[in-house]
ROSE-4610 file (N, C-alpha, C; in Angstrom, 1 decimal, always signed):
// ROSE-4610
residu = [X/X/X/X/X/X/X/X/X/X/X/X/X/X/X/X/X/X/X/X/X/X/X/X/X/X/X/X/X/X/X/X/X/X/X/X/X/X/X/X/X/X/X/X/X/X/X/X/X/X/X/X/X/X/X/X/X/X/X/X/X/X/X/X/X/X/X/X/X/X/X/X/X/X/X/X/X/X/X/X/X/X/X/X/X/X/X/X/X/X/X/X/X/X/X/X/X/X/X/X/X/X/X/X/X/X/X/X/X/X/X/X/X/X/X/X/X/X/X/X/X/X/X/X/X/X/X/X/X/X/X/X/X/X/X/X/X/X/X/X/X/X/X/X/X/X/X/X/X/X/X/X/X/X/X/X/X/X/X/X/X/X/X/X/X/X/X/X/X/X/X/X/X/X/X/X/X/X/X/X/X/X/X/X/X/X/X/X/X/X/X/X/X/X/X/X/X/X/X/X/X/X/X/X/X/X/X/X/X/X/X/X/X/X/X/X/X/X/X/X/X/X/X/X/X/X/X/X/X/X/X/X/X/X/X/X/X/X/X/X/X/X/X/X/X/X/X/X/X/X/X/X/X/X/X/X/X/X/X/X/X/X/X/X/X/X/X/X/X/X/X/X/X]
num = [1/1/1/2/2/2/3/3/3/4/4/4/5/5/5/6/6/6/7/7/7/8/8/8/9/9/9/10/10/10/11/11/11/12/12/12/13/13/13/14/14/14/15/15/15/16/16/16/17/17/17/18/18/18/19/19/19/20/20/20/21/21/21/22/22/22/23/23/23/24/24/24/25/25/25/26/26/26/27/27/27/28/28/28/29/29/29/30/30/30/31/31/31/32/32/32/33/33/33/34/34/34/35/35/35/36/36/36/37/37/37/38/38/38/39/39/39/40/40/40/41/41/41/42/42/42/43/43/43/44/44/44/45/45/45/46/46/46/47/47/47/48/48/48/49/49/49/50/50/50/51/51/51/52/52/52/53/53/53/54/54/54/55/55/55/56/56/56/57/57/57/58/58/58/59/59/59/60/60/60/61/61/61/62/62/62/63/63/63/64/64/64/65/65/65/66/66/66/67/67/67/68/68/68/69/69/69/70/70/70/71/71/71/72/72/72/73/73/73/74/74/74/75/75/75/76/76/76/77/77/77/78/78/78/79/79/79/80/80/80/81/81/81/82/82/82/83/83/83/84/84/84/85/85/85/86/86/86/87/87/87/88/88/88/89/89/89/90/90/90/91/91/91]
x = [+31.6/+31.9/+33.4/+34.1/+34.6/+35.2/+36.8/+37.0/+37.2/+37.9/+37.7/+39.1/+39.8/+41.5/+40.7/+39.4/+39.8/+39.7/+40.4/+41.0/+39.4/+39.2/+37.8/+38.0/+36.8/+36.5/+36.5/+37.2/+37.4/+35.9/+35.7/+34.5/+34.3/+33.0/+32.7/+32.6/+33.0/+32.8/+31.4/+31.3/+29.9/+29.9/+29.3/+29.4/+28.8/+29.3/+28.9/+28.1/+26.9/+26.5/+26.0/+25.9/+25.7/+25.2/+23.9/+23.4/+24.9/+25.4/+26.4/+27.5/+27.7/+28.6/+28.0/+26.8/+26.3/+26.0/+25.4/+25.9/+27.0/+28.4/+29.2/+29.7/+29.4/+29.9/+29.2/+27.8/+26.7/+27.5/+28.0/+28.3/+29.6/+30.6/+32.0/+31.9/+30.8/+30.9/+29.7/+28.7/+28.3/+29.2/+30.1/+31.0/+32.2/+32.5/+33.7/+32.5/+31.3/+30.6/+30.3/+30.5/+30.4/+31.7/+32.6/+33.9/+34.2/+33.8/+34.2/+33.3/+31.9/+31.1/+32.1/+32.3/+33.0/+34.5/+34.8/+36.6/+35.5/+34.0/+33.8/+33.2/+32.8/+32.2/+34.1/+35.1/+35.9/+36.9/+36.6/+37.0/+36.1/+36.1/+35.1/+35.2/+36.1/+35.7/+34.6/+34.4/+33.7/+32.3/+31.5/+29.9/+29.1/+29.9/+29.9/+28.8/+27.7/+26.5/+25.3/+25.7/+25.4/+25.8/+27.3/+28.2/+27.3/+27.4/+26.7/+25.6/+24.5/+23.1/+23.3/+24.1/+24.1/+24.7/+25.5/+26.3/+25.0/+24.4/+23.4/+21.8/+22.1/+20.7/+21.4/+22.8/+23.3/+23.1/+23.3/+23.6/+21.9/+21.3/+20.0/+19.2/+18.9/+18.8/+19.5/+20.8/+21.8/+21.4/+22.0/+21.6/+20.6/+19.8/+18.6/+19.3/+20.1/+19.9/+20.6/+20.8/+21.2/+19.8/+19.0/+17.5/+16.6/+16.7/+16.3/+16.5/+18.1/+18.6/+17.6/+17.7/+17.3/+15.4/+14.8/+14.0/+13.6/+14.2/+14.4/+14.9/+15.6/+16.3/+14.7/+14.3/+13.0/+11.8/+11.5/+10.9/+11.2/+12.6/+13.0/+13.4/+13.6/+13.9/+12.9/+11.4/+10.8/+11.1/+11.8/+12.1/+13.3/+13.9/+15.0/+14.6/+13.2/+12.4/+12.4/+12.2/+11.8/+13.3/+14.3/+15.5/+16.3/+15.9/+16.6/+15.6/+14.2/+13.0/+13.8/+14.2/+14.1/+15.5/+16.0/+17.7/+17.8/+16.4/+16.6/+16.0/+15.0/+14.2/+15.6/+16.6/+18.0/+18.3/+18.8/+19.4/+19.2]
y = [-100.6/-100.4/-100.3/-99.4/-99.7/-99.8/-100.1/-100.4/-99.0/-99.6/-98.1/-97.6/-97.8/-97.3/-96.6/-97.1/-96.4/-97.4/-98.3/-99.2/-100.1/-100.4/-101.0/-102.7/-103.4/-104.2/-105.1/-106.4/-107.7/-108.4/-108.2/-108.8/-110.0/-110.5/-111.4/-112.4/-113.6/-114.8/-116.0/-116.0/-116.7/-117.9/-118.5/-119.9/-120.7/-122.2/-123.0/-123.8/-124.3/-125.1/-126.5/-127.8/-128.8/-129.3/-128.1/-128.4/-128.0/-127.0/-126.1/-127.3/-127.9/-128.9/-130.6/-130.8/-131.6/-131.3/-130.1/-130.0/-129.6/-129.2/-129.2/-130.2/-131.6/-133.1/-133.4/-133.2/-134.0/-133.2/-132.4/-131.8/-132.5/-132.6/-133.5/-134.9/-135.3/-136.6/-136.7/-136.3/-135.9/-135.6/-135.0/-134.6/-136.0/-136.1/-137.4/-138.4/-139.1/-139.7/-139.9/-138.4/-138.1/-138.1/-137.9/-137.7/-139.8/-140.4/-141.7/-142.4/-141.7/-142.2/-142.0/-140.8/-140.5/-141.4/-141.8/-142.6/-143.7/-144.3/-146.0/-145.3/-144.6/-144.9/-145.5/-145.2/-145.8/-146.8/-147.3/-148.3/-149.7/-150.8/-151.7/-152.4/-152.3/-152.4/-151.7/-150.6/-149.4/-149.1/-149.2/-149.2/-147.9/-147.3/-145.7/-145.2/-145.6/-145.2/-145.4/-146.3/-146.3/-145.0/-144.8/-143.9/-142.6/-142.3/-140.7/-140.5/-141.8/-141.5/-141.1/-142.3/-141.9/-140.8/-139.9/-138.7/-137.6/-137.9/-136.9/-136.8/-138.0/-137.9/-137.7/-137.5/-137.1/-135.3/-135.1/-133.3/-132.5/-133.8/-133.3/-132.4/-132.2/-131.9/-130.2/-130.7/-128.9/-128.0/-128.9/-128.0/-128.1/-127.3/-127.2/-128.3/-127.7/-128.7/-130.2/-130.2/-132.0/-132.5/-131.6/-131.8/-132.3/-131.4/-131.5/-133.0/-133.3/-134.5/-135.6/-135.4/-136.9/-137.0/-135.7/-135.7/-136.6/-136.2/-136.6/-138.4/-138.5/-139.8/-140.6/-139.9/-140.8/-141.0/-140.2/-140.4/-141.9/-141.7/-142.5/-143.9/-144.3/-144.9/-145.2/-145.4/-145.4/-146.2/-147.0/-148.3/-147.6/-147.0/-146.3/-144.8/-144.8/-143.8/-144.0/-145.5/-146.2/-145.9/-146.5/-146.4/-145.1/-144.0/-142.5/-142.0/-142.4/-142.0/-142.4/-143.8/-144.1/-143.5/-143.2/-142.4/-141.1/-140.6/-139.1/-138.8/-140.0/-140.0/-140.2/-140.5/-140.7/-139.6/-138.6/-137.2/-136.3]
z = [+174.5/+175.9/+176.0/+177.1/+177.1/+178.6/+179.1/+180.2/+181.1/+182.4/+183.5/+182.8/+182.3/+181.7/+179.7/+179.6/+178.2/+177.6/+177.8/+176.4/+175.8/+174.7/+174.4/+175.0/+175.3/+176.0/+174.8/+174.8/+173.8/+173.5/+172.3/+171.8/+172.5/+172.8/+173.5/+172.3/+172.9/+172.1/+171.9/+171.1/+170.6/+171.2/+172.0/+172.3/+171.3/+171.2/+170.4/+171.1/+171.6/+172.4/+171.5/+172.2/+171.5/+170.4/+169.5/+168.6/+167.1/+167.8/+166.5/+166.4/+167.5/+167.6/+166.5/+166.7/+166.2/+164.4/+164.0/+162.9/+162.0/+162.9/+162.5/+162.4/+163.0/+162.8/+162.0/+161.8/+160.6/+159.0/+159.4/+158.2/+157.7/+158.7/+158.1/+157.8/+159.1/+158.3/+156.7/+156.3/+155.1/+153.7/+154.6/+153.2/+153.1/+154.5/+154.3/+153.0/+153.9/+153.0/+151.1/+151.2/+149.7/+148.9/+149.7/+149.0/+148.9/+150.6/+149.6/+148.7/+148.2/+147.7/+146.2/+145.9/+144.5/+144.4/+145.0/+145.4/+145.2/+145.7/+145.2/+144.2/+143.5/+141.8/+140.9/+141.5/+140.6/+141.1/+142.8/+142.9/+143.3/+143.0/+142.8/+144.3/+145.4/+146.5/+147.3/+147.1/+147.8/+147.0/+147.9/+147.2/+147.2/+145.8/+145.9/+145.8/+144.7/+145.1/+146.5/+147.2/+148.5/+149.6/+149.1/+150.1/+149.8/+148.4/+147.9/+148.6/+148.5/+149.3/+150.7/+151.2/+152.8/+152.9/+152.4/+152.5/+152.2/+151.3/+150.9/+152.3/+152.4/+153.5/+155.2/+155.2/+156.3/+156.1/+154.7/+154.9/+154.1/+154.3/+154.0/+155.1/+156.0/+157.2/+157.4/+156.6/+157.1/+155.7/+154.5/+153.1/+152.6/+151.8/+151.2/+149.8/+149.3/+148.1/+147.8/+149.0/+149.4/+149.8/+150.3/+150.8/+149.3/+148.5/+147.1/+146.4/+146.4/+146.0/+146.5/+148.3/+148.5/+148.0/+147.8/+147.8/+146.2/+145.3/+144.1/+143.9/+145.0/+145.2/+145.6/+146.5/+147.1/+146.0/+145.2/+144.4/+143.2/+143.0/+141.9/+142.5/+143.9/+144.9/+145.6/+145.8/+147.1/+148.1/+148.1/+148.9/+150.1/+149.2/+150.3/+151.3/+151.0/+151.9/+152.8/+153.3/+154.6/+155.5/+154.7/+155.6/+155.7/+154.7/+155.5/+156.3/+156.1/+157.1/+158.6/+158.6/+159.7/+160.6/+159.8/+160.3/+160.9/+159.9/+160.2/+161.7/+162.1/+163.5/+164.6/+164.2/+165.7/+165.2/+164.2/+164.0/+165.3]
């Protein structure tokens, strides 16, 4: 399209509405998660294999193979099915 002078008309902008917003925060904090999960596998204050999970069952939902992981995790874990089950019902 273009305008009444000729000149072409400025691409219209994609809106982001609440959902793009929400997994654009599931996704940072997911990754914050994972990044301090790997910072506690080598410091003994920070409970790094805890962090990895919850990071992985935050970005379970957005990536397929973070989906895989937890899927694998549940298997080898059943006990911690109950509590990402129950997490992923407030997402």
């Amino acid at each position: 399209m273009s305008g009444a002078d000729g000149t072409a008309a400025p691409p219209a902008r994609r809106r982001r509405g609440p959902q793009g917003w929400r997994r654009a925060g599931r996704v940072v904090s997911g990754v914050l998660l994972l990044l301090l999960g790997v910072v506690g596998l080598f410091v003994p204050v920070l409970q790094g294999v805890l962090l990895l999970v919850a990071g992985v069952a935050v970005l379970a939902p957005v990536f397929p193979p973070a989906r895989r992981v937890l899927v694998a995790v549940h298997r080898r874990w059943p006990r911690l099915r109950r509590a990402t089950r129950r997490r992923e019902r407030y997402a």
